[in-house]
N, C-alpha and C positions, 0 to 999 in steps of 0.2 A: 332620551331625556335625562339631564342629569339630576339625582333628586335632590329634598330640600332634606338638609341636615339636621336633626333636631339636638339638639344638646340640652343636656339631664345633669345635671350640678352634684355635688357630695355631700357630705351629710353637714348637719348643724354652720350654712350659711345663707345669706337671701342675695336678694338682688341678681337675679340670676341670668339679666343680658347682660351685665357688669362680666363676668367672669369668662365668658365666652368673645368678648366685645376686640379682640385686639388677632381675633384671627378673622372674624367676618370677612374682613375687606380682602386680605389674600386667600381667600379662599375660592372667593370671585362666584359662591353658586347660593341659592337658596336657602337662608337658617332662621330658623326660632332657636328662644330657648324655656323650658319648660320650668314652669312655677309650681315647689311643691309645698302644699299644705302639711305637710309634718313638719318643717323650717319656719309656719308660719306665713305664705306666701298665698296661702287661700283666702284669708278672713277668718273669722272667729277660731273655734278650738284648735289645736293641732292635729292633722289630720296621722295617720297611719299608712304604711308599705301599699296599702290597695288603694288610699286615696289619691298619690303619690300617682300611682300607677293609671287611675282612672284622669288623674290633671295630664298625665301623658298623651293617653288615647283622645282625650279630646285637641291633643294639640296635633293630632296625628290627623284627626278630623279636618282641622284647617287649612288644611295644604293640600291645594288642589295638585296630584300627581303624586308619584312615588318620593320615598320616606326613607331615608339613614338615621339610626340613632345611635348617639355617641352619649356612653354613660360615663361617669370618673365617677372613680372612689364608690361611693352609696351607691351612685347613679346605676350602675351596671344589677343593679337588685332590678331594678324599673324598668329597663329596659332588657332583662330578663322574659318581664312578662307581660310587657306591650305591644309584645311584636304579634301580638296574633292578628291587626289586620293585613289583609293581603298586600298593599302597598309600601309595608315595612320590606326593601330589598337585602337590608347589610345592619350590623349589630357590629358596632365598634366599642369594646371596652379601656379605659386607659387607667391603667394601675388603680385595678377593679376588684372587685368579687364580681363569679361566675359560678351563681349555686344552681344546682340541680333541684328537680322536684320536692319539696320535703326538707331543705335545707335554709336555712334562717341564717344571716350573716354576723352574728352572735356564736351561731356553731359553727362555722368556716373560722373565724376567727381565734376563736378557742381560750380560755382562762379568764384572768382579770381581767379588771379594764385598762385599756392603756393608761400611760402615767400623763399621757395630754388630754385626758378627755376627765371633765368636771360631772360625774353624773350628779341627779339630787333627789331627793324624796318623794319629789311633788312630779315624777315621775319622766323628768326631761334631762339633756343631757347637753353640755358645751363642751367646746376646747378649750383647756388655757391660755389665751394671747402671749405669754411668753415662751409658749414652748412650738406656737404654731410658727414661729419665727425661724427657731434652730431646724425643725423638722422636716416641714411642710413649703419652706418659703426660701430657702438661706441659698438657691440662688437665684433670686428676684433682686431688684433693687429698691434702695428702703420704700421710695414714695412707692411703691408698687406693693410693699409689703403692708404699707400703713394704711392704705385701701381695701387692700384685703382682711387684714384685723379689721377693720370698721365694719366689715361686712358678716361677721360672725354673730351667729343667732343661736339660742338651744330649739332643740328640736325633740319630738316627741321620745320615747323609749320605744314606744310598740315595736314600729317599722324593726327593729336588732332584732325580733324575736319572732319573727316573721316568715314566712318562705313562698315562693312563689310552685304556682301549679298548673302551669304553663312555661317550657324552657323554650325562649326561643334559638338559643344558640344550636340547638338539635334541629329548627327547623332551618333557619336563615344560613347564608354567610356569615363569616364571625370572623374579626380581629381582636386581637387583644395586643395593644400598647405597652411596653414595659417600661416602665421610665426608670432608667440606671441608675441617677443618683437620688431616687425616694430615699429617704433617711425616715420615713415615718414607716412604709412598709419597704423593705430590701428588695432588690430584685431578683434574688433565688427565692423568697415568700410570692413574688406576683408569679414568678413560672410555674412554681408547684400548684397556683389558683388557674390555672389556663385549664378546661376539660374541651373534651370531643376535639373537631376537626378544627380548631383557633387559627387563622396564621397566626405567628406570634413575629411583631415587630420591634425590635430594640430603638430606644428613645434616648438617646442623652441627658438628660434633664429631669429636676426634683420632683415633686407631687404634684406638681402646678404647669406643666409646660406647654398652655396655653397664656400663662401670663409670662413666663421666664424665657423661652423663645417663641413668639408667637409665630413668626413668617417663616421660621422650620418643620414648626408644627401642623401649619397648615399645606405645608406641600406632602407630607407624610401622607397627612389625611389625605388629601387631596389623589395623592396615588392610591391607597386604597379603595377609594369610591369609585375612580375610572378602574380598577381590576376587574 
């Protein structure tokens, strides 16, 4: 039985079947996509790394059969340490953090803050829309890039400062995605973040290549879920 794919979004955006929504159909198998309350996606306050985590397992709960989760970026924090139910078979990270017990992705990350990321007082954090364009986006095309600025939200602080205490990638299968032309993280930075037994898959494509090639994207996956 092949399972259902759950896809775990990155940090500071919502709308979170938007962003997954252009590989569903060639993927051809079973997906949700998981709503995190630290972006905002829960209601009221913003939630933190464990609520985050807890909106996952419930979404884990929904899906009658076995469970792939596919983290990007932030995401791979959350599915870190959602995979403790038994159902969860494979742990796919895509130009991710892959922290171990005790490690908060504030310290994987290490120094300032990046020069695209707007932190603020009142204790939440966005990206610049002119710089998620050069970085994160530049090879999307525009309407595709102007959908995704629309979709940018601040999201809580906590979650950076956080660490998970449960690794699933020590118990599960693991992929980890490199996407070659990130310009926001390099891909000698995503290989040095790959730990324990990872395959490690080379991606052609920016921080995004679910929206920049979708129907390559989805055969990539698609061969790692049947391995």
């Amino acid at each position: 039985m092949a399972p259902t794919l759950l896809f775990v979004h990155g940090a500071c955006v919502r709308d979170a079947d938007w962003w997954w929504s252009r590989i569903v159909g060639p993927l051809g198998i079973g997906t949700a996509a998981v709503r995190l309350p630290s972006c905002g996606e829960g209601g009221g306050e913003l939630g933190d790394l464990f609520d985050d985590v807890e909106a996952c397992r419930r979404a884990i709960d929904a899906v009658d059969g076995p469970v792939a989760l596919l983290g990007h970026s932030y995401g791979g924090m959350i599915i870190t340490e959602a995979r403790a139910d038994e159902r969860v078979e494979r742990l796919l990270y895509v130009t991710s953090v892959m922290a171990d017990a005790g490690q908060s992705q504030g310290e994987l990350i290490g120094g300032e803050p990046a020069p695209w990321l707007d932190p603020s007082e009142d204790g939440t954090i966005g990206v610049r829309p002119d710089l998620i364009r050069e970085l994160f986006l530049q090879d999307c095309d525009e309407e595709t890039s102007e959908e995704a600025v629309a979709r940018l939200t601040r999201q809580s602080l906590a979650p950076f400062g956080q660490s998970p205490s449960r690794v699933g990638w020590r118990e599960r299968p693991t992929t980890y995605v490199v996407c070659t032309e990130d310009l926001a993280t390099p891909a000698e930075v995503q290989r040095g973040r790959v730990q324990g037994d990872a395959r490690v898959v080379e991606f052609e494509a920016g921080h995004h290549p679910f929206l920049s090639r979708p129907e390559d994207f989805a055969k990539t996956i698609a061969a790692e879920l049947a391995g």
